[in-house]
Structures are given as C-alpha cells and as structure tokens.
N, CA and C of each residue as an Amber inpcrd file, in Angstrom:
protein
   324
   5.4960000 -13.4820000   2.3120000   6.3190000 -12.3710000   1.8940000
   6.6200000 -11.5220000   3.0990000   7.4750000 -10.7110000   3.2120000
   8.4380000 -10.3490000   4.4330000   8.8240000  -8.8580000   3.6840000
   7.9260000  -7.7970000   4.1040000   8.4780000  -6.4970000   3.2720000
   8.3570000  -5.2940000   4.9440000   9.2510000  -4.6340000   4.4680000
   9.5420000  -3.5740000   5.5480000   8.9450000  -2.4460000   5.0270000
   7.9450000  -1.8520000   5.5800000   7.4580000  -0.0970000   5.2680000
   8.3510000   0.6890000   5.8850000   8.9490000   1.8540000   5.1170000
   9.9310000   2.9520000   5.8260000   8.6720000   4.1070000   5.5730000
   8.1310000   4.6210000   6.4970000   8.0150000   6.5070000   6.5040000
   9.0450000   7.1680000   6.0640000   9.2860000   7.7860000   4.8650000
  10.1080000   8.9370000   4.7680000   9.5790000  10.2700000   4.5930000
   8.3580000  10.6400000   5.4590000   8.2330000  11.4590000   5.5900000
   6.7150000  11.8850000   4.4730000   7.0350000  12.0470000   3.3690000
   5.5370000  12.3410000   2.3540000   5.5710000  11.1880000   1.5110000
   5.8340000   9.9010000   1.8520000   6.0610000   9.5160000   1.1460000
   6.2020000   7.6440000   2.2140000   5.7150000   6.4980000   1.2490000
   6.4880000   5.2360000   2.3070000   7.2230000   4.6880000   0.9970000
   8.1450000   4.0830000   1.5280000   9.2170000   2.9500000   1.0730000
   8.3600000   1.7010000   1.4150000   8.2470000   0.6860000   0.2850000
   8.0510000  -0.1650000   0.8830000   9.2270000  -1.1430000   0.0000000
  10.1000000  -1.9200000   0.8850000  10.9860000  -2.3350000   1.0120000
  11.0760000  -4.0860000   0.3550000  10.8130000  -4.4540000  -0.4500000
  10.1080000  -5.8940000  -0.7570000  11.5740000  -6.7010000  -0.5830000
  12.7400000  -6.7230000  -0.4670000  14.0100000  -7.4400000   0.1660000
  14.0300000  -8.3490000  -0.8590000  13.9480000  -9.5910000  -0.6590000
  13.6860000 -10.5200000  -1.8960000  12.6120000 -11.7080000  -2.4550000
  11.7770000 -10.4420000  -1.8460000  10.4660000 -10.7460000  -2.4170000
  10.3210000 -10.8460000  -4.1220000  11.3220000 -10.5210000  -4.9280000
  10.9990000 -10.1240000  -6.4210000  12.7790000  -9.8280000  -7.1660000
  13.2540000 -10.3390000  -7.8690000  14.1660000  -9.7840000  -8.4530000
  14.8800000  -9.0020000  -9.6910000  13.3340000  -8.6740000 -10.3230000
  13.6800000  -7.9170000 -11.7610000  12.2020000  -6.8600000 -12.0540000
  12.4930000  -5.9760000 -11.6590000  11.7540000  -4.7190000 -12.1600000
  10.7560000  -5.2210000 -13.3300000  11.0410000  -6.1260000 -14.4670000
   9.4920000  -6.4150000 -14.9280000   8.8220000  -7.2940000 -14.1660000
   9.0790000  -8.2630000 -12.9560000   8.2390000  -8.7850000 -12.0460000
   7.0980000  -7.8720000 -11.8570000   7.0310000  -6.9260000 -11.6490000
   5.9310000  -5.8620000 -11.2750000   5.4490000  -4.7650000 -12.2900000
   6.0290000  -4.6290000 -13.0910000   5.9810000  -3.4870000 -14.6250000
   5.1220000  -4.2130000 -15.5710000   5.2110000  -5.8080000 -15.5310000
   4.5490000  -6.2490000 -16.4930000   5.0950000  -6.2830000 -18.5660000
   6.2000000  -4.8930000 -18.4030000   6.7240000  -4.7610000 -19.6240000
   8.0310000  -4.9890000 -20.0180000   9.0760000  -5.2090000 -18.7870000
  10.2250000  -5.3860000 -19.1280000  10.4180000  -6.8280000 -19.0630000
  10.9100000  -7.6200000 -19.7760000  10.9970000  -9.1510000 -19.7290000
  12.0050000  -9.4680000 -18.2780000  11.9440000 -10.2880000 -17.6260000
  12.9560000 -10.6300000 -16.3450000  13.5730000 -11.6360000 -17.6080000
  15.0320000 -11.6330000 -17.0020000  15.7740000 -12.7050000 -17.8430000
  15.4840000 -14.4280000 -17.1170000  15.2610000 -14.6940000 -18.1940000
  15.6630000 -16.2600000 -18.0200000  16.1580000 -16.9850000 -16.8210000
  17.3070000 -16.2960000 -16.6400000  18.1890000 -16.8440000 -15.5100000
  17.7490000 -16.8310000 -14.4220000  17.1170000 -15.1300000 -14.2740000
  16.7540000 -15.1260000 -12.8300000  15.7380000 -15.4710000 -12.6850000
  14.5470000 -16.3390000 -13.7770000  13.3830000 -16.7560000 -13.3660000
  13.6400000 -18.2830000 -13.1510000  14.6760000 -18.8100000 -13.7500000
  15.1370000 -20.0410000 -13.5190000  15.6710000 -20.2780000 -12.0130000
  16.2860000 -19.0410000 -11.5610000  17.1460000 -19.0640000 -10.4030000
  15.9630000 -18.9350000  -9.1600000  15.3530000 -18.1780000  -9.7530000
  13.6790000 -18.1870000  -8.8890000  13.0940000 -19.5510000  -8.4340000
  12.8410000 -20.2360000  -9.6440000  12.5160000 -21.6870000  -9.2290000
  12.8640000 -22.6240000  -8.1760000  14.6740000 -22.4250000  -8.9460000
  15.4340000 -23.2100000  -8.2160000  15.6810000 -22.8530000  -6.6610000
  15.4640000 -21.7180000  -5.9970000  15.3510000 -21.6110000  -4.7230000
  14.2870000 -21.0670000  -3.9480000  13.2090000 -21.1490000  -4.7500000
  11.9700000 -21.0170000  -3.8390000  11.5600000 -22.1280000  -3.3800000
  11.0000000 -22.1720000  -1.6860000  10.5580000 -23.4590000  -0.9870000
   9.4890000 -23.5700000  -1.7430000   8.4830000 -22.6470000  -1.6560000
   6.8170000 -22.2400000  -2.2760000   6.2380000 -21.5860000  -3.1680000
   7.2440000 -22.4030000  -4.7590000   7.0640000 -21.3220000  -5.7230000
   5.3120000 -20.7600000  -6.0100000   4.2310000 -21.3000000  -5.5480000
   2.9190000 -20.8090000  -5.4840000   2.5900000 -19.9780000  -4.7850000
   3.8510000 -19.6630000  -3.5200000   3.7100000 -18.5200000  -3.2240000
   4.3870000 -17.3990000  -3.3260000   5.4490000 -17.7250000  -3.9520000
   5.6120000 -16.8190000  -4.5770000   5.5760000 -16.0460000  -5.4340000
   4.4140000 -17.1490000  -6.5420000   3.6760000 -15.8530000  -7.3650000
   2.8920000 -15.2070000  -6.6860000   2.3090000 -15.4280000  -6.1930000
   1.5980000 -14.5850000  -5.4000000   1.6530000 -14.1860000  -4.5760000
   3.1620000 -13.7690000  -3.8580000   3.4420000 -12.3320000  -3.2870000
   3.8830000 -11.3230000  -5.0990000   4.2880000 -12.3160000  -6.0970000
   4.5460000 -11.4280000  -7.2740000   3.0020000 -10.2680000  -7.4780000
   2.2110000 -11.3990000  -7.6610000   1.2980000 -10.6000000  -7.8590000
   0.2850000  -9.6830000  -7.1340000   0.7270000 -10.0070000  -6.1690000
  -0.2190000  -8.7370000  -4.9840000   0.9730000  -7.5270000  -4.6890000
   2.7590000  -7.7820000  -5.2380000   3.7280000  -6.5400000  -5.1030000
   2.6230000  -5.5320000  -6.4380000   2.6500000  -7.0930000  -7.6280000
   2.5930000  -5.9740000  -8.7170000   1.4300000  -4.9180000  -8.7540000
   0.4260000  -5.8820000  -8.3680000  -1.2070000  -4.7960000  -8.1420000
  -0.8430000  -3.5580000  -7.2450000   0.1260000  -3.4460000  -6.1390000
   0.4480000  -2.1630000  -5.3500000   1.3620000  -1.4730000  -6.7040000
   2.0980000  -2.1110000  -7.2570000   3.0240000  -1.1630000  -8.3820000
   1.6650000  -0.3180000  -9.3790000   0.7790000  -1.1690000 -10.0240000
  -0.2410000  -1.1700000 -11.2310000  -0.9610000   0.3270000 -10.4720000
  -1.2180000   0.2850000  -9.0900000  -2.5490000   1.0220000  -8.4990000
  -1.2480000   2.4060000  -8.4470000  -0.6550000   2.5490000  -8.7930000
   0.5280000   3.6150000  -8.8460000   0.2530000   4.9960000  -7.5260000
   0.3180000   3.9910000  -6.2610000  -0.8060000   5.2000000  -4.9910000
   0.6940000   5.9580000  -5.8840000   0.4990000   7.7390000  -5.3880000
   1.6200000   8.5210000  -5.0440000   2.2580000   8.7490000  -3.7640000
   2.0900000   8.0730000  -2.7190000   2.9270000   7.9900000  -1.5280000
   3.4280000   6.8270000  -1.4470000   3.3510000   6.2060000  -2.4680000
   4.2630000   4.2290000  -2.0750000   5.1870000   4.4010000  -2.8630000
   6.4490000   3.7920000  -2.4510000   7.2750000   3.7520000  -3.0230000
   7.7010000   2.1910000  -3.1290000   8.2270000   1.0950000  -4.3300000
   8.3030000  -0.2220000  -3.9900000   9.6640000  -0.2800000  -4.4560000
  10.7210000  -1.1620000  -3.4120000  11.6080000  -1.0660000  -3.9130000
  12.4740000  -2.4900000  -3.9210000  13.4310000  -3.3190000  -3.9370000
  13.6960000  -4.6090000  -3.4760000  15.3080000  -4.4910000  -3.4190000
  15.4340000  -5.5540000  -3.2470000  17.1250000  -5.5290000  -2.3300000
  18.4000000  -6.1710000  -4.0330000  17.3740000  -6.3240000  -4.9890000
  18.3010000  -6.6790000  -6.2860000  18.4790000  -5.8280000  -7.5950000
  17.3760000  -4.8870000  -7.5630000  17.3800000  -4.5100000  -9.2830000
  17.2490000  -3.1890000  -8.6080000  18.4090000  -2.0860000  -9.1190000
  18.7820000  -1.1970000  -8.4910000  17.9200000   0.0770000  -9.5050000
  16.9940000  -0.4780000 -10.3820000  16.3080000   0.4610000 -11.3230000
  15.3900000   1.0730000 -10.9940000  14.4190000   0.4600000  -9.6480000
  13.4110000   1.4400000  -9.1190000  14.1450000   2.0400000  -7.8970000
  15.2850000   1.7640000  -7.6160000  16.2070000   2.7520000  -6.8450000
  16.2930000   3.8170000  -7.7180000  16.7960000   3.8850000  -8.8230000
  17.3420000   4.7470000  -9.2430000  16.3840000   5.6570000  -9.9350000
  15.1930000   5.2200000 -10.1240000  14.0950000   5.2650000 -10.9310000
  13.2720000   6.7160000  -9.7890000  12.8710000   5.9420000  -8.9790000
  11.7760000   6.7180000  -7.9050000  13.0180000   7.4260000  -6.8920000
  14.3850000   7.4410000  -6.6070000  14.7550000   8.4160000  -5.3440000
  14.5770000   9.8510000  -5.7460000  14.2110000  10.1690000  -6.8500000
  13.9750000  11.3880000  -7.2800000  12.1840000  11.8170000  -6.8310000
  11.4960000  11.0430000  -6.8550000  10.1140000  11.1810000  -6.7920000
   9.9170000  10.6050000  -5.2090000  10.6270000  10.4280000  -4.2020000
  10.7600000  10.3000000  -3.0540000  10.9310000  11.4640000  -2.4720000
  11.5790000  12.2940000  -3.0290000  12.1480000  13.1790000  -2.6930000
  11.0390000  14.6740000  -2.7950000   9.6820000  14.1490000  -3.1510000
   8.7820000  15.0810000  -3.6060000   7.6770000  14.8700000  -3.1400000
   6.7890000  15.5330000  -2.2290000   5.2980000  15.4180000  -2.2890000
   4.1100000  14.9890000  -3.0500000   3.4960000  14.2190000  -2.7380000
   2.9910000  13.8450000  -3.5650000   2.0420000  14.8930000  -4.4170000
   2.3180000  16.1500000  -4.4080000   1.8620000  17.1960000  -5.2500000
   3.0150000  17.3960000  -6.3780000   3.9060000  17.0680000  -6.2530000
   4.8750000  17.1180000  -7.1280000   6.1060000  18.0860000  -6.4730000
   6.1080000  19.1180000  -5.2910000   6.9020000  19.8470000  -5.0460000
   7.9520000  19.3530000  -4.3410000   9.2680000  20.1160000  -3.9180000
  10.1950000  18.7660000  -3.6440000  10.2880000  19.1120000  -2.0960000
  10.4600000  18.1260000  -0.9410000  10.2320000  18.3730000   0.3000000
  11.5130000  19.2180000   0.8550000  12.4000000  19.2300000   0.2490000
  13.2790000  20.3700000   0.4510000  14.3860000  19.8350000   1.7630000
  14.6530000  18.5490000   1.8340000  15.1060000  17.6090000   2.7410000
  16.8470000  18.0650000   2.9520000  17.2250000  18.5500000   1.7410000
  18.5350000  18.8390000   1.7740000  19.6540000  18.6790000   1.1900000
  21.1700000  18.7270000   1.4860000  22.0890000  17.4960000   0.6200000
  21.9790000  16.4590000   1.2310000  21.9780000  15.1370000   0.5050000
  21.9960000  14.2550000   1.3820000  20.8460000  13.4450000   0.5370000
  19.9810000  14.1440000   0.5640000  18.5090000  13.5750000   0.3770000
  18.0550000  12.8350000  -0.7220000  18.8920000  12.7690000  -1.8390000
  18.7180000  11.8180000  -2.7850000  18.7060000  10.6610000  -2.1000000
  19.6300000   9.8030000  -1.5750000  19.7550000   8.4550000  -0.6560000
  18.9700000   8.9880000   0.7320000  17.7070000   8.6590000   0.5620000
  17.0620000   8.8110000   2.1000000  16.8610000   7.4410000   2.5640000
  17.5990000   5.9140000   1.9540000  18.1320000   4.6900000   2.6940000
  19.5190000   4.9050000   3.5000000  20.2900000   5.9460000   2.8510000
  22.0290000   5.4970000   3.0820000  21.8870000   5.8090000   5.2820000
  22.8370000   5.6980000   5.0650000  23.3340000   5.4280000   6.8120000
  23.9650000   6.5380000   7.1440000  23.5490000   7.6500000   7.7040000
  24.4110000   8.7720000   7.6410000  25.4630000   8.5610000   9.2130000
C-alpha cells in the first residue's frame, strides 16, 4: 500500500490514493457495491494484499485517533464528510485558517 501523510497543521491527512474505493471498505456499515468489489478483483495483482492494506486502513478508521484524517482518491464522502473536522483542533475549536480553508488539498 502506497499512502501519502499531509500535516495540515492540527491535524494529518492521510491520503490512501487507491488503496480502497468505497467508504464502507473502512466503516464496516455501508455496503461497497458489487461492481466496485468486482472491479477490485479484476485489477488487483495481489488481491491478499489487498485485503490487507483494507484491513490495517480500516483498524486506523475503527481507532478514530482525532488528528488522522483518511481519505482516498475515489469516494468523495470522507472528503466531504471530515473537511469540516480538519478544519478543527482536535479539541473541537476551529483553527481559524481562513477563506479558503474548507479545501486545505486545493492548489491555491
């Protein structure tokens, strides 16, 4: 598995690319569709290992630190999910980053 850590400051990104492609890969509760577990198959060299980068993403999702953030390059739901809680200390207060700061990936 091949994942990028970003520092953003109170907080890491960790970047899983396509390590995983459906938000219940790691939730455990949302079903992944069919397709993309089929599509999984069909282009993994090492599907044994790739459960098990599944399951060592999901144990970092399960252990819920408050400075990790996990995110991947297909299912735009823990994008949309956590840039709000990125955006906050892990005390809950918000780091006060600015406009802008919702997308602390975009390319300014």
């Amino acid at each position: 598995m091949s994942a990028s850590p970003v520092d953003v400051g109170a907080r890491w990104i960790l970047h899983a690319g396509d390590a995983f492609f459906h938000h219940g890969t790691l939730d455990g509760r949302s079903p992944v569709p069919a397709s993309l577990r089929a599509m999984e198959r069909m282009v993994a060299y090492d599907i044994k290992r790739v459960r098990a980068n599944h399951a060592r993403l999901a144990e970092l999702y399960r252990r819920g630190e408050p400075d990790l953030v996990i995110v991947n390059s297909h299912d735009g739901h823990f994008w949309r999910r956590r840039a709000q809680d990125t955006l906050r200390e892990p005390d809950g207060t918000p780091t006060g980053r600015g406009r802008g700061a919702e997308r602390p990936w975009a390319v300014r």
